[in-house]
C-alpha positions as semicolon CSV with decimal commas, in nm:
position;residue;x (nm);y (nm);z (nm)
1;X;0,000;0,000;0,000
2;X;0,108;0,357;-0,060
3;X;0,158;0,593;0,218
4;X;-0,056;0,898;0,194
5;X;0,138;1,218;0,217
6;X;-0,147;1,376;0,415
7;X;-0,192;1,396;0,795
8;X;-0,498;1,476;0,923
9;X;-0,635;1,628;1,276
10;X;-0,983;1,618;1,433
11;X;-1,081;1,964;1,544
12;X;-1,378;1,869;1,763
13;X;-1,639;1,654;1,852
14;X;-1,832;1,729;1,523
15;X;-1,613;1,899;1,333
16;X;-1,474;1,757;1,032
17;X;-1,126;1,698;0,970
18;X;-0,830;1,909;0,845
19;X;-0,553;1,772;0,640
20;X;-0,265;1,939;0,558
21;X;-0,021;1,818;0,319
22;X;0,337;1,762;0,343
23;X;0,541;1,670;0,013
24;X;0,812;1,446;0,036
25;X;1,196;1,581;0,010
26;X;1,421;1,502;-0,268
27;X;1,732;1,379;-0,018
28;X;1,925;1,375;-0,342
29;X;1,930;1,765;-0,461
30;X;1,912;1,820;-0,064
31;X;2,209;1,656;-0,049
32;X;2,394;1,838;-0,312
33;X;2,287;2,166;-0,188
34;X;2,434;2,110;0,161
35;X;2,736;1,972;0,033
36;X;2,766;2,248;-0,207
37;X;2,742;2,515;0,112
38;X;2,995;2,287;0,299
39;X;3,251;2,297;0,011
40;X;3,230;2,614;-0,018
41;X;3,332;2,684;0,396
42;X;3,625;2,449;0,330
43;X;3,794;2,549;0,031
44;X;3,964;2,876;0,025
45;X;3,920;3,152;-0,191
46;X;3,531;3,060;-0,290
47;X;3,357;3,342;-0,177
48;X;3,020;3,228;-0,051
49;X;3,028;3,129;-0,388
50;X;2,743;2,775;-0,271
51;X;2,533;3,037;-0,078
52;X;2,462;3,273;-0,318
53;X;2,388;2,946;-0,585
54;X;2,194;2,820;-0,293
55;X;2,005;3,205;-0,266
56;X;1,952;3,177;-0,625
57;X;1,829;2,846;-0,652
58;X;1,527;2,862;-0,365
59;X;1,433;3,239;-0,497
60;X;1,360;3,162;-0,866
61;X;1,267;2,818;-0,770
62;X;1,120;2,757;-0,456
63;X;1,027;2,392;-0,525
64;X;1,343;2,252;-0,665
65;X;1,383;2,014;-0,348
66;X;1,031;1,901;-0,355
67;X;1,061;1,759;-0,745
């Protein structure tokens, strides 16, 4: 069976239900964003060179770890 990506809470005794979802993360690009910010505190001479690629990334798209 497939695991809904949907939790839902009970708000009262007669209330109905809220669900709210949650997508799953890609560990893969997550993974090569972090290491990209890491690299770039442990070389010398980059810059902040993997946080500004890291800025740029999540501001023109905001999803790019949820794909």
């Amino acid at each position: 069976m497939k695991k809904t990506q949907t939790k839902n809470w009970l708000i009262g005794y007669r209330h109905p239900s809220i669900g709210l979802y949650i997508p799953k993360v890609n560990r893969k690009r997550q993974i090569g964003l972090f290491s990209l910010m890491l690299a770039d505190l442990i070389l010398p001479l980059t810059f902040g060179v993997g946080f500004i690629i890291t800025k740029l990334i999540t501001k023109f798209n905001p999803l790019f770890l949820y794909k």
